[in-house]
C-alpha positions in Angstrom: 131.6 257.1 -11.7 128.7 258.9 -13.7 128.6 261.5 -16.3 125.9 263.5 -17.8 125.0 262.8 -21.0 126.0 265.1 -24.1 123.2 266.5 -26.0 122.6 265.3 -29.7 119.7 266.6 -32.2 117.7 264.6 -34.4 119.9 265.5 -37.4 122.9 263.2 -36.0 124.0 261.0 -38.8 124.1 257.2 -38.4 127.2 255.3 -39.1 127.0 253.5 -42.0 127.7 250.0 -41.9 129.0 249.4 -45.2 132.0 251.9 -44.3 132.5 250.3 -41.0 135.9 248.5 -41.4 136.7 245.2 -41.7 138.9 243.6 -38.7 142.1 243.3 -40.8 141.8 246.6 -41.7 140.8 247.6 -38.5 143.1 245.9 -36.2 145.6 248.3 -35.2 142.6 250.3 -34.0 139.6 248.3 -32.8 141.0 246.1 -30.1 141.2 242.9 -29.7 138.4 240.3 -28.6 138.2 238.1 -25.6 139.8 235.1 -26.1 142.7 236.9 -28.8 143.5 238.4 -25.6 143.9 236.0 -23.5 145.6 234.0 -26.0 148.0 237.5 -26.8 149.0 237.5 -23.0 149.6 233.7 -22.9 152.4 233.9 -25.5 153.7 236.7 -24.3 152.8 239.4 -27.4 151.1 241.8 -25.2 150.7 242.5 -21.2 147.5 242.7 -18.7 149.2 246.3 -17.4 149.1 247.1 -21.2 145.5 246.0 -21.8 144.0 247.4 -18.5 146.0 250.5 -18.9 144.3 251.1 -22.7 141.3 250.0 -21.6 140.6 252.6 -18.8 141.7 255.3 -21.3 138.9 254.3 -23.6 136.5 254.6 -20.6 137.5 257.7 -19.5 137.6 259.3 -23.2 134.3 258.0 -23.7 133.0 259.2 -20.6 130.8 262.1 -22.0 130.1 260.3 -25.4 128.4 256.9 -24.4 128.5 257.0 -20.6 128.4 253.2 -20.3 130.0 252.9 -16.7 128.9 254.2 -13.5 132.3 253.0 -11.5 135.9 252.1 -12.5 138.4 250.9 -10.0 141.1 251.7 -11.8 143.7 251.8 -9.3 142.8 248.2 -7.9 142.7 247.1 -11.7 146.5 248.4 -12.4 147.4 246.6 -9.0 145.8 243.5 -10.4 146.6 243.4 -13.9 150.6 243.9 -12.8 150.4 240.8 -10.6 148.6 239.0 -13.4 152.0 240.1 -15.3 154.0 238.3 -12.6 152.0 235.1 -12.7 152.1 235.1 -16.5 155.8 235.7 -16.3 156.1 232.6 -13.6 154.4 230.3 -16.7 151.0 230.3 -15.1 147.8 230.1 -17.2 144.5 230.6 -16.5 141.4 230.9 -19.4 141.2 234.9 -18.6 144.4 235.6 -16.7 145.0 239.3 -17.3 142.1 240.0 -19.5 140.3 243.5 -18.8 136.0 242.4 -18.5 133.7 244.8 -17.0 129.9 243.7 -15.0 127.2 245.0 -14.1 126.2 247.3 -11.6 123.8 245.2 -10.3 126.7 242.6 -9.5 128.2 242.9 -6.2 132.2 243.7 -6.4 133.7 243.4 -3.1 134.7 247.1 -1.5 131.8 248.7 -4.2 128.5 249.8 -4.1 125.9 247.8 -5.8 123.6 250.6 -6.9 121.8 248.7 -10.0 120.6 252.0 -11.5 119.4 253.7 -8.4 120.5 257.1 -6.9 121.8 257.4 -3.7 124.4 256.2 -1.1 124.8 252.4 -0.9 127.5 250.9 1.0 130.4 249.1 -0.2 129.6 244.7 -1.0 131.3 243.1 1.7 132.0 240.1 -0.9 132.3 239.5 -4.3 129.3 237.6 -5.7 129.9 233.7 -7.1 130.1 235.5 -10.7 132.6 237.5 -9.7 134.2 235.5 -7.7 134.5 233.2 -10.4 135.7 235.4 -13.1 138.3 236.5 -10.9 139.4 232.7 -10.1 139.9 232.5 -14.2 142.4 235.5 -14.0 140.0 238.5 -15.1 140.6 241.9 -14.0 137.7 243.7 -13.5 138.2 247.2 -14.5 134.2 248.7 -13.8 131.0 248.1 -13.2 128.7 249.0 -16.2 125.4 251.7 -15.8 121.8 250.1 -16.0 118.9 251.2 -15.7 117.0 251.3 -12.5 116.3 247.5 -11.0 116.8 246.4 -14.3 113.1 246.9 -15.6 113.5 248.6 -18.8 115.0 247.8 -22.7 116.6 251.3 -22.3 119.6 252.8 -20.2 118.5 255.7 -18.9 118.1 257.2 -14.9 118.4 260.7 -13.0 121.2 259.2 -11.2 123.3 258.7 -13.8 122.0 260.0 -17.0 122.2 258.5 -20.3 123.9 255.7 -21.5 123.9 255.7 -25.6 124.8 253.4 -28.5 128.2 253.2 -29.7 126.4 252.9 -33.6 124.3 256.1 -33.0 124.7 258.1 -29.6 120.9 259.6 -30.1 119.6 255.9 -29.8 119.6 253.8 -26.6 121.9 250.8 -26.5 119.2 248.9 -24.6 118.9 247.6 -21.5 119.1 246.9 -19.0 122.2 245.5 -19.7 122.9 248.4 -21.6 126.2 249.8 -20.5 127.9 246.2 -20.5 126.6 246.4 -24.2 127.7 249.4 -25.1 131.5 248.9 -23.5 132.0 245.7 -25.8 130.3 247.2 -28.7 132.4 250.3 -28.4 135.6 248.2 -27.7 135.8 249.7 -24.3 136.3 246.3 -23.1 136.3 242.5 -24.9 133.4 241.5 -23.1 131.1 242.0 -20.1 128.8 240.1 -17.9 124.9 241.6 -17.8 121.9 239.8 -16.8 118.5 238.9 -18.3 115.2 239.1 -16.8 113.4 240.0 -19.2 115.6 240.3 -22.3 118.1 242.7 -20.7 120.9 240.7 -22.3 119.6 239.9 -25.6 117.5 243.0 -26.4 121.2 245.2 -25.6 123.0 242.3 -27.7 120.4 243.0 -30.6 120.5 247.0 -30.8 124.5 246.9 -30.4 125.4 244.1 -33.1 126.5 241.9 -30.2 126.6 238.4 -29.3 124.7 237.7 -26.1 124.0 234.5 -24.4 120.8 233.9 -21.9 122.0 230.6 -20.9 119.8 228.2 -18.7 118.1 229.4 -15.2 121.6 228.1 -13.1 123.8 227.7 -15.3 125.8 231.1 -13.7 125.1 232.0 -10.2 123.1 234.8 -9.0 124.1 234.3 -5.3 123.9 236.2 -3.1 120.4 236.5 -5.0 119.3 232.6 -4.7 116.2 233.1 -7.1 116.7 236.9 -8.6 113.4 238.5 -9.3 111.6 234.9 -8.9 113.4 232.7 -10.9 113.4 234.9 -14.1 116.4 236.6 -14.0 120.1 234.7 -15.0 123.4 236.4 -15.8 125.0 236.5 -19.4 127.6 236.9 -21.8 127.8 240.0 -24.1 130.2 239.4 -26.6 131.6 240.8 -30.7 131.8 236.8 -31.5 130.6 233.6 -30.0 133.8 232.2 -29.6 134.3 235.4 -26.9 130.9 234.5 -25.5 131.3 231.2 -24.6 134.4 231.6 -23.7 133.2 234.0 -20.5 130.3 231.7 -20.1 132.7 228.9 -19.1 134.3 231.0 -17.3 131.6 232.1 -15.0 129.4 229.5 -14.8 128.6 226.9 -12.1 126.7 226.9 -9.0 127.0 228.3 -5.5 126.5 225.9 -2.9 123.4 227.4 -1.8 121.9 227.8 -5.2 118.6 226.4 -5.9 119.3 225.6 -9.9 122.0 223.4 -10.3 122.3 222.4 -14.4 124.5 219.7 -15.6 127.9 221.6 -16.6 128.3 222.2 -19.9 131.2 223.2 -22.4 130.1 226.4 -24.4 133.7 227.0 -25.6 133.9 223.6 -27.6 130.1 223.6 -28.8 131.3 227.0 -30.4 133.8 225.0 -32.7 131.7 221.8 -33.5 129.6 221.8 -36.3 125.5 221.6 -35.0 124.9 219.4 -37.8 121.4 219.6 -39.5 118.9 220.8 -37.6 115.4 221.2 -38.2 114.6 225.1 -37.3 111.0 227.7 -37.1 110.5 230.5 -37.5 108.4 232.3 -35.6 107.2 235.8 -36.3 104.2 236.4 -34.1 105.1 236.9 -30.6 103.0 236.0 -27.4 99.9 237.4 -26.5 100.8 241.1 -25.1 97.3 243.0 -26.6 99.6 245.4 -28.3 99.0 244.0 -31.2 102.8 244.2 -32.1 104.3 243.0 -35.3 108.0 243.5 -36.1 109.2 247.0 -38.4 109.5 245.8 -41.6 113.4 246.5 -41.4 113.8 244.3 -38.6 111.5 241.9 -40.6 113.6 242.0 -43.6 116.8 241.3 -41.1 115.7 238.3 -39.9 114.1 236.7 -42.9 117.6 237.3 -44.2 119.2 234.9 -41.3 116.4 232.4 -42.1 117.6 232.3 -45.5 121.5 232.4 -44.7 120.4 229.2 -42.3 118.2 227.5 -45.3 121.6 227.7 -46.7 123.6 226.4 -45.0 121.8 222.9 -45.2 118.9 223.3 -42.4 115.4 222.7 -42.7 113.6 226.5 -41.8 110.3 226.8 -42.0 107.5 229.0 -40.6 105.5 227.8 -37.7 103.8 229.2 -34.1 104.5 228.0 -30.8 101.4 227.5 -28.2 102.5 230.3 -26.1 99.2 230.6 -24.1 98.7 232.9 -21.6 102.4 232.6 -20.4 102.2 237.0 -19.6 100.1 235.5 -16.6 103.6 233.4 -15.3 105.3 236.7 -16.0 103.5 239.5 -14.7 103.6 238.9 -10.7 107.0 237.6 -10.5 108.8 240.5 -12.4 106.8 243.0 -10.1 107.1 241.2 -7.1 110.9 241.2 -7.8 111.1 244.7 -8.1 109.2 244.9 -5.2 111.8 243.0 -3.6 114.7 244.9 -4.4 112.7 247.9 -4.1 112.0 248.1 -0.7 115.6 247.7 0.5 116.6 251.3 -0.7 117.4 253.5 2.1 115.7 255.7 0.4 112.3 255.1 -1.5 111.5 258.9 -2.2 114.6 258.5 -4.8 113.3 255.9 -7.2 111.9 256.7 -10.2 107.8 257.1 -9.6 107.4 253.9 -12.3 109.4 251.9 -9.6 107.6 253.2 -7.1 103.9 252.0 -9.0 106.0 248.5 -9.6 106.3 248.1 -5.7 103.2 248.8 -5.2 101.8 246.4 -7.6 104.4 243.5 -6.5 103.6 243.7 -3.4 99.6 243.2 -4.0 100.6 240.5 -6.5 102.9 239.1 -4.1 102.3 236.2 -1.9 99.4 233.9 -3.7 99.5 234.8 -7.0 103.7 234.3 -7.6 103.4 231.2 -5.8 100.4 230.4 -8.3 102.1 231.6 -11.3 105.3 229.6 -10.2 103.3 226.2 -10.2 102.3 227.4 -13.8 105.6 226.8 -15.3 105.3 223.1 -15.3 102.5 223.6 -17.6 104.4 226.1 -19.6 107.3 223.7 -19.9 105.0 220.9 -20.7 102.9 222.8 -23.4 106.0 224.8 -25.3 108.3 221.8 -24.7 106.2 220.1 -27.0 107.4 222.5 -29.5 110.9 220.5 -29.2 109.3 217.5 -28.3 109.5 214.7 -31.5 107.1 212.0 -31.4 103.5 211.9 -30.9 102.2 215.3 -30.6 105.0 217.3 -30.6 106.4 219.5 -33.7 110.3 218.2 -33.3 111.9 221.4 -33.7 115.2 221.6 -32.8 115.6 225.3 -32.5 113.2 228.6 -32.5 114.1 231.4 -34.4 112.3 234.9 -33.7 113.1 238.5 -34.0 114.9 239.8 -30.3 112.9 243.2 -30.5 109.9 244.3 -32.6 111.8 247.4 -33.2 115.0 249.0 -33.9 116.5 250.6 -31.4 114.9 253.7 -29.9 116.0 257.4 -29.9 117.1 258.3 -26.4 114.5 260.2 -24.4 111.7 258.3 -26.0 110.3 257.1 -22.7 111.0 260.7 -20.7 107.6 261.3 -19.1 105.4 258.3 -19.7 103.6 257.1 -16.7 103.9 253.6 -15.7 101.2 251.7 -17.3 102.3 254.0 -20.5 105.9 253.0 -20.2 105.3 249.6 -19.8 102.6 249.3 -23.0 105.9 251.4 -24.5 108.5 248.4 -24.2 106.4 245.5 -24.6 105.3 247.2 -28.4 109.2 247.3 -28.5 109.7 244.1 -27.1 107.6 241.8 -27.3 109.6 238.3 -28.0 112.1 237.8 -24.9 110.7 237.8 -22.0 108.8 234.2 -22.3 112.1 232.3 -22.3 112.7 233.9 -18.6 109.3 232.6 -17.6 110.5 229.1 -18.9 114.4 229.2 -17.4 115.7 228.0 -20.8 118.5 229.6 -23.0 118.3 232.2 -26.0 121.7 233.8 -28.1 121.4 236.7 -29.9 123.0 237.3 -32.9 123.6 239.9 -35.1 121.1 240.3 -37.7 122.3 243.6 -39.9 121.4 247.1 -39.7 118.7 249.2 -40.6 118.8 251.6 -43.3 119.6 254.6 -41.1 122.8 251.7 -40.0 120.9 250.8 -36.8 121.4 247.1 -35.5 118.8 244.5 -35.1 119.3 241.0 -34.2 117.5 237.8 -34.3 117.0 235.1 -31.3 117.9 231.5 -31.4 115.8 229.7 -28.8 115.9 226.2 -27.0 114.6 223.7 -24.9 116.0 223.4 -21.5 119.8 222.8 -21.3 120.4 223.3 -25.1 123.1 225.8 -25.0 125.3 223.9 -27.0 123.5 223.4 -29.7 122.4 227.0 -29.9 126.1 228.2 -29.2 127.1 225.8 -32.2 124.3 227.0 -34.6 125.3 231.1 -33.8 129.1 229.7 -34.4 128.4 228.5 -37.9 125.8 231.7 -38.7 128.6 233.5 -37.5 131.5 232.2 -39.9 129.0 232.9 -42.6 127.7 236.0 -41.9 130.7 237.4 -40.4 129.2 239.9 -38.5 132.1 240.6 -36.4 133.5 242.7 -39.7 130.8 245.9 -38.9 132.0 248.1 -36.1 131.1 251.1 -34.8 133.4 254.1 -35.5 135.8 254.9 -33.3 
């Protein structure tokens, strides 16, 4: 389903965090998070026809409002979540079983169209993809599919085909993207979480201007099948979350390989990293992104946000301290294989004339850049690995950080509409002064969270990235844990 947008002027008022309320205040209102779900249904306080039910009323009444879905299958959902009931009622437990989740629209749902943002007729998937199919082995009912923007190439949620999606704190802003409806359904409380997926940022950089948890875990640690390398190797699916007990909680859910996947990471246990202290960790922070020639520097309130989560870590006993990573020229790793991805994905529409003409210029370009240069950018990521893993790297010449901390976005989130009209060279010089800090972390296949960071003055969120080495989800899912039961971030919600 789709829905126009509604029309907001530049007067709107923000919501004000400090009146947002606090969950105990709240609870008989906001609902409930992933995992006090499933652990509701498990002993029996609440049931999946219950949960599903509320949760497709909230979609449809906030249809005009935020606009964060572009299909519900509500019917199969009911039918689901009332044989959930019967298994529950037979004593069987799964992590999820019964739990309403949303994903996606560029996530193939068996018996659904996969349109990731475009317009036009797509058939129905045939199959469920290995995300899917293993969210619905843990006992989640998927209620929708959530809007993007098209192919996933923007930090904003936006697209003739389905209008607008908007932020739940501020419905003039953008929640993001391109993960952006599956932020703005959790933020909202439309659902307790959702899957999106980060190429570029598209699950932090929604995570950051919604007050959300989101988790870019390693390249393979959740299947992309039936995409075996999406968009060259740069693009992963992801948590979005309220809390990081409810993001790791669908990360163990989800992840593992498909047999044909090409990434296949060591397993790893996101849901008990989350309650294990990460003891003392030495930590940077970084302010000065990679090399764009934007000359970006982050808004002073989005400065002031994250200094203020350096400071709340210097407190809690680790050693934070400014430093600079040897980026290098990692755009070069970047540039062909995001447009050759779109290129990719591109030239299966049935219908080209229908993409936006910024997709069409990003075809074009992938496919000159295609061939040659992604196979020589590709070979370049051992260098990258090699050069920024020293970063991590104790011993002789490397710094021995443990974790990098930067700012997710430059910028607070932007008004909806800002982009309307650029070209594509303008639109892209657009995001990366927006955006500048995400993206090299895809190039590198190695995991990021977003947390919260606070709100701007005018109550917008921000939020700041914690970045590893390869494989170090656990360490950073223990760090956002402990930020989290200090910061408590999950108290601010949006008003319903």
């Amino acid at each position: 389903m789709s829905s126009a947008p509604i029309t907001r002027t530049a007067e709107d008022p923000a919501p004000d965090p400090r009146r947002t309320a606090t969950p105990d205040a709240a609870s008989d209102a906001f609902p409930r998070g992933l995992a006090d779900s499933a652990r509701d249904l498990a002993d029996g306080r609440t049931t999946s026809t219950a949960l599903v039910t509320a949760a497709l009323a909230r979609i449809e009444a906030s249809r005009s409002g935020l606009n964060a879905f572009r299909h519900l299958r509500a019917e199969a959902a009911l039918a689901e979540a009332a044989e959930a009931d019967r298994r529950l009622a037979a004593g069987e437990r799964l992590p999820l079983l019964g739990v309403p989740v949303a994903v996606k629209d560029d996530t193939d749902v068996a018996g659904m169209p996969t349109h990731f943002g475009c317009a036009g007729d797509r058939a129905p998937a045939t199959a469920d993809s290995e995300a899917v199919r293993r969210l619905r082995a843990a006992g989640a009912v998927i209620v929708g599919k959530t809007n993007s923007c098209e192919l996933g190439q923007w930090p904003f949620t936006e697209g003739a085909a389905f209008g607008a999606t908007r932020n739940p704190w501020h419905t003039g802003h953008t929640p993001g993207g391109s993960s952006g409806g599956s932020a703005a359904a959790v933020a909202a409380g439309l659902v307790p979480a959702a899957l999106g997926s980060d190429g570029a940022g598209s699950v932090r950089i929604p995570a950051a201007w919604t007050h959300l948890v989101g988790i870019k875990p390693q390249r393979g640690r959740i299947s992309v099948h039936p995409h075996s390398d999406a968009f060259q190797g740069l693009t992963v699916n992801g948590p979005l979350a309220r809390t990081v007990e409810d993001a790791a909680l669908l990360l163990d859910a989800v992840a593992g390989p498909h047999p044909e996947d090409p990434h296949r990471p060591p397993p790893v246990d996101a849901s008990a990293a989350a309650r294990r202290d990460p003891g003392r960790l030495r930590i940077a922070l970084a302010w000065r992104p990679p090399l764009t020639l934007t000359g970006t520097a982050p808004h002073p309130e989005v400065r002031r946000a994250v200094a203020a989560i350096a400071e709340a870590l210097a407190r809690l006993g680790h050693d934070v301290e400014e430093a600079r990573p040897r980026y290098g020229l990692i755009g070069l790793g970047f540039v062909p294989r995001a447009t050759a991805g779109i290129a990719e994905l591109a030239a299966l529409h049935p219908e080209p004339a229908l993409l936006d003409a910024r997709t069409r210029s990003a075809l074009r370009t992938g496919t000159r850049l295609g061939g040659r240069a992604v196979r020589a950018a590709r070979a370049r990521e051992v260098h990258q690995h090699r050069r920024i893993g020293a970063f991590f790297h104790r011993g002789r010449g490397g710094a021995g950080f443990d974790v990098l901390l930067t700012p997710t976005t430059a910028l607070p989130p932007p008004r909806i509409g800002r982009f309307d009209g650029l070209s594509a060279w303008r639109t892209d010089v657009a995001i990366t002064e927006a955006c500048p800090y995400a993206w090299p972390w895809n190039v590198l296949g190695w995991p990021g969270v977003n947390v919260p960071a606070g709100f701007t003055r005018d109550g917008l969120p921000v939020g700041a990235q914690l970045l590893g080495p390869s494989r170090s989800e656990e360490r950073l899912v223990s760090l956002a844990a402990q930020l989290e039961d200090d910061r408590r971030w999950h108290a601010h919600r949006p008003a319903l």
